[in-house]
C-alpha positions in Angstrom: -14.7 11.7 12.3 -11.6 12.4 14.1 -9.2 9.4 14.3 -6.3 7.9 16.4 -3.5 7.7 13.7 -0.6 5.5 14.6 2.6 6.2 12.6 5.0 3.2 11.8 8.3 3.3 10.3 9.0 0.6 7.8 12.9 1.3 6.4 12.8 -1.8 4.2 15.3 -1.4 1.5 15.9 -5.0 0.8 13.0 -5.9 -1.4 13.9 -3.4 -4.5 17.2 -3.2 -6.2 17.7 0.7 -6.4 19.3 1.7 -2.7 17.3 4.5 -0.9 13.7 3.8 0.5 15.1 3.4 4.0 15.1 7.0 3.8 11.4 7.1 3.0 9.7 7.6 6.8 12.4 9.8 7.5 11.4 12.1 4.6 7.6 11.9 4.8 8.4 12.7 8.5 10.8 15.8 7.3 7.6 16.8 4.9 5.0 17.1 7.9 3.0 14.1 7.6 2.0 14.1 11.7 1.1 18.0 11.5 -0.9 17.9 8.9 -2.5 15.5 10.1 -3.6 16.8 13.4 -4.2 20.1 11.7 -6.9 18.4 10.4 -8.1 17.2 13.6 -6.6 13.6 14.3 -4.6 12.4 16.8 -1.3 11.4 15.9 1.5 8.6 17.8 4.5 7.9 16.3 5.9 4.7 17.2 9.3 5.1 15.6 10.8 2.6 13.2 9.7 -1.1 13.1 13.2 -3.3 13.3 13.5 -6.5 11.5 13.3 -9.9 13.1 15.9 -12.2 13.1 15.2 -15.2 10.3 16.1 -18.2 9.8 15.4 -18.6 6.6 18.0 -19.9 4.2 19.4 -17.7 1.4 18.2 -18.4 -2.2 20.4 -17.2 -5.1 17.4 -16.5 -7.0 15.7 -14.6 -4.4 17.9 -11.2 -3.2 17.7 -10.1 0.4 15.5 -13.6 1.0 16.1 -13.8 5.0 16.2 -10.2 5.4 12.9 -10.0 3.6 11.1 -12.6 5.8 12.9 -10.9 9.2 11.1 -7.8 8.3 7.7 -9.2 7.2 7.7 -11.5 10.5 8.3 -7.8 12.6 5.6 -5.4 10.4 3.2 -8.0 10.6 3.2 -8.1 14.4 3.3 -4.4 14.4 0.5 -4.0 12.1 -1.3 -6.0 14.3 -1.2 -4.7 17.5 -1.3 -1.1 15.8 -5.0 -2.2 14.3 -5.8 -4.3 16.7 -8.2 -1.5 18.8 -9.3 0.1 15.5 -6.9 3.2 15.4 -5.3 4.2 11.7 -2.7 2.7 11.5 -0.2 5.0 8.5 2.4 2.7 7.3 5.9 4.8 6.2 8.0 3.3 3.7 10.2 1.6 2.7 9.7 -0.9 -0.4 6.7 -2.6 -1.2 7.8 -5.7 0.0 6.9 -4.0 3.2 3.1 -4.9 2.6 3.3 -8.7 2.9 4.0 -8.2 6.6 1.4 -4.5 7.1 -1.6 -5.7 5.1 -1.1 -9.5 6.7 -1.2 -8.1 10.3 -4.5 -5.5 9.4 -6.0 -9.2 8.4 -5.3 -10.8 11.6 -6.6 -7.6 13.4 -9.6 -7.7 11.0 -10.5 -10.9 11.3 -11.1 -10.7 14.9 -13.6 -8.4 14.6 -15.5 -10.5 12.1 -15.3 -8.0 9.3 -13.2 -8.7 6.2 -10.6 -6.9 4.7 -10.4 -5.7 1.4 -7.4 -4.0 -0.3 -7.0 -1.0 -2.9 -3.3 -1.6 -4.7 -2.5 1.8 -5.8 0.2 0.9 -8.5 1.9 1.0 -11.6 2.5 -2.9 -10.9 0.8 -6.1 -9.8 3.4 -7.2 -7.4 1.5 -10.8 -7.8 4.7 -12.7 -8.5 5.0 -15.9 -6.6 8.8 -16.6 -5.2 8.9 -19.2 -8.3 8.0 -16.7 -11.0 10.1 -14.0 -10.4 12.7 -13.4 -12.6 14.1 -10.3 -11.0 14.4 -11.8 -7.5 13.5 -8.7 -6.4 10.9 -9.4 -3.7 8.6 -5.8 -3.9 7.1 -8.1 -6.8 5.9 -11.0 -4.3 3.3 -9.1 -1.6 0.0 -9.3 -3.6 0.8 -12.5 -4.1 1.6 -13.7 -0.5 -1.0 -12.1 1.2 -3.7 -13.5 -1.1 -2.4 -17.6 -0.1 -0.9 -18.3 -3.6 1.4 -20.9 -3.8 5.4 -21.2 -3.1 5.4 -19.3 0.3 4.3 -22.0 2.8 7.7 -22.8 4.8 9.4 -19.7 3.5 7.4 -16.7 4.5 5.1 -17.0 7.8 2.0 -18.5 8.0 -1.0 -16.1 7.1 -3.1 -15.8 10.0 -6.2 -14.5 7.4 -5.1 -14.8 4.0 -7.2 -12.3 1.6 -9.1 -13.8 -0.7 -8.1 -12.2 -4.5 -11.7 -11.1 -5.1 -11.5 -8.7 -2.2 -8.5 -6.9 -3.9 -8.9 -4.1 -6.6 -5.8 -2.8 -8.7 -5.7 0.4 -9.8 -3.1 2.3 -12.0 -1.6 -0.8 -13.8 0.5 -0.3 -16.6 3.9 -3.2 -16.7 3.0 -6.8 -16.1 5.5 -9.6 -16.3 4.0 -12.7 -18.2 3.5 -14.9 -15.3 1.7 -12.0 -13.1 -0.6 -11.2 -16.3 -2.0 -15.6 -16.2 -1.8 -15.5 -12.6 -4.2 -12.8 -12.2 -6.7 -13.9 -15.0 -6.3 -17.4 -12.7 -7.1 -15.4 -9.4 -9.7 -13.3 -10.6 -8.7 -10.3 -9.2 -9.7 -6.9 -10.6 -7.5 -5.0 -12.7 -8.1 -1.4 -13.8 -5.0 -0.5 -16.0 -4.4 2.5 -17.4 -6.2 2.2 -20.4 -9.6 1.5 -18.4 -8.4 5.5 -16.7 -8.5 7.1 -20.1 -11.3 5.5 -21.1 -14.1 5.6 -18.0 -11.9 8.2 -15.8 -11.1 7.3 -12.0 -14.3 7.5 -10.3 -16.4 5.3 -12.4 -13.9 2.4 -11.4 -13.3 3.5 -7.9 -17.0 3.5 -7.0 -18.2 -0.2 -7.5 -15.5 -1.7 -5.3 -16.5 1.2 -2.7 -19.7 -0.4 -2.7 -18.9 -4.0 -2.7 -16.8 -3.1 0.8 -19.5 -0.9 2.0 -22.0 -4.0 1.2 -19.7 -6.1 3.2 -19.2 -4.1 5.9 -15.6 -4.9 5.5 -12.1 -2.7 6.3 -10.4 -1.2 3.0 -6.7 -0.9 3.5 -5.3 0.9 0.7 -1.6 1.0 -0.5 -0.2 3.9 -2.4 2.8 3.1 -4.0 4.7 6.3 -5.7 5.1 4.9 -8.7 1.1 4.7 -9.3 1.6 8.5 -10.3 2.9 10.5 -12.9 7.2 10.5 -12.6 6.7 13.9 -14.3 5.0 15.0 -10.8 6.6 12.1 -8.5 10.5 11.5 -9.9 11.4 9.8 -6.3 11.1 6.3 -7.6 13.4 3.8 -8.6 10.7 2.0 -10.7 9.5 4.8 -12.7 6.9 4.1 -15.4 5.6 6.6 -17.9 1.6 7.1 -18.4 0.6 7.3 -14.4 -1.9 8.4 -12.5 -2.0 12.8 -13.2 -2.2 14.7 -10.3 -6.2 15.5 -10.2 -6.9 11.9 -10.9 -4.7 10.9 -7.4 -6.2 13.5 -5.5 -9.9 12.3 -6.7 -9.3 8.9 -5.5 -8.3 10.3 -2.2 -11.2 12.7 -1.7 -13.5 9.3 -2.8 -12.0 6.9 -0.2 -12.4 10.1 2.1 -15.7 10.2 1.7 -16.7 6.6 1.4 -15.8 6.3 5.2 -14.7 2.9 4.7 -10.7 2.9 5.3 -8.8 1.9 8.1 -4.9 1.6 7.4 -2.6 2.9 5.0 0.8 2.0 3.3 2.8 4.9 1.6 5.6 3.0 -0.3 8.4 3.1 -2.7 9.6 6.9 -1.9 13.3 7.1 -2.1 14.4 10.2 -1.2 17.9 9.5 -3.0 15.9 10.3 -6.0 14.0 13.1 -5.1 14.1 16.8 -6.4 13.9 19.1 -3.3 11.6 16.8 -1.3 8.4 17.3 -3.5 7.8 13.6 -4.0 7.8 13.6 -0.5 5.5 16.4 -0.4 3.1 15.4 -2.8 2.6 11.9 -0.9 1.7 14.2 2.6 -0.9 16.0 0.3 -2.2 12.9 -0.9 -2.8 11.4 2.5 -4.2 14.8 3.7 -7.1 14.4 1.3 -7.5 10.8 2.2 -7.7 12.1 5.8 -10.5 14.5 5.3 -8.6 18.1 3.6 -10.9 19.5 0.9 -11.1 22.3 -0.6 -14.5 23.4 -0.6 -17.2 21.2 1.2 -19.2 19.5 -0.9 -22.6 19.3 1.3 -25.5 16.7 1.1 -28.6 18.3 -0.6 -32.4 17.9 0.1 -33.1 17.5 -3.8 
């Protein structure tokens, strides 16, 4: 079904240490994302670049880029909301990953007030599930699993959730470094975790498809949230937090073709591409093909049979 995809901007460099993801909607932009797109039969609106809200938060030595962090989760929550709000697509362009806490907390509110829940597909080499008072980088791309699932240490920093996810509605897939304090926090949460190992061992599909079918069972929303790193750096170098062993080309494509298929997702973040980093734009590229399967591109049709 054809759809009304809304582009955002999100130029959020503060929350990773490695300068260059403001470039990020500029360079999916450059690589065609909105033509490709409506050459596959969607509508497209681009609604520029979100800018960050002014905070008031006080700076913590401990936390980098603290106020500027909260200004812009404060600004892409309220734009993730009103861009879900009347069930269009809403395509998140990053930017960090710290970008989620505000884009996957505003799809909630907009969820929510359709009675349906959300559920969320974390397409990454890392948890992110650090709370503000485990992190030992400071570096605040590690926080927005963490926040937008209610865990402690965020009340009276970060704002309010208006429907905080509950950690059993959120699947991890492509996990491969874990700090200590993510690895007990998760076992504590009970959210699912399909690292690398579980790839190589039951392929993507096999662990894709049951949390397809809890959300279909639901009759929830499925954000999903593609973070470069989740792949290969062999066949995605734009990254500043590259980690060998990732996701292979096929395997990305598969999961995009699945979620395709499965009908069941409504927004979408594309994070962590720094062009800086980038050999000739094919990171940039690569993340436009992605999304072009996730939006419907195939190449042959793979038909429903009588038998």
């Amino acid at each position: 079904m054809p759809k009304h995809c809304i582009l955002v901007g999100a130029p959020v460099d503060e929350g990773a240490i490695q300068p260059g993801c403001l470039m990020g909607p500029a360079a999916l932009r450059t690589a065609g994302i909105a033509h490709e797109l409506e050459n596959l039969g969607h509508s497209v609106e681009d609604r520029g670049d979100v800018k960050p809200a002014i905070s008031d938060v006080v700076e913590q030595a401990a936390l980098h880029k603290l106020p500027e962090t909260v200004g812009w989760t404060i600004a892409l929550q309220a734009a993730a909301y009103d861009a879900a709000k009347n069930g269009d697509f809403p395509i998140f362009l990053g930017g960090d990953h710290s970008l989620s806490a505000g884009t996957v907390s505003g799809v909630a509110k907009a969820a929510a007030e359709q009675d349906r829940p959300l559920f969320v597909l974390w397409l990454d080499a890392h948890p992110d599930f650090h709370r503000l008072n485990t992190t030992t980088s400071g570096n605040l791309h590690g926080t927005p699993v963490a926040y937008f699932t209610g865990q402690d240490s965020f009340a009276g920093v970060f704002p309010p959730l208006p429907a905080p996810i509950p950690a059993t509605q959120v699947c991890l897939i492509g996990i491969r470094s874990v700090d200590p304090a993510e690895h007990d926090g998760l076992l504590a949460a009970n959210i699912t975790v399909h690292d690398m190992r579980a790839i190589d061992e039951n392929g993507v599909s096999a662990l894709l498809r049951p949390f397809l079918k809890r959300v279909s069972a639901a009759n929830g929303l499925l954000h999903v949230s593609l973070d470069v790193d989740f792949l290969e750096p062999a066949i995605a170098p734009a990254v500043g937090t590259t980690v060998p062993g990732g996701a292979t080309f096929r395997e990305a494509h598969l999961i995009m073709e699945m979620l395709s298929e499965s009908g069941l997702v409504s927004s979408l973040d594309l994070v962590e591409l720094n062009p800086f980093l980038d050999e000739r734009g094919r990171t940039a590229k690569l993340i436009v093909d992605l999304t072009a399967s996730l939006m419907g591109r195939r190449v042959m049709d793979r038909p429903t049979r009588s038998y």
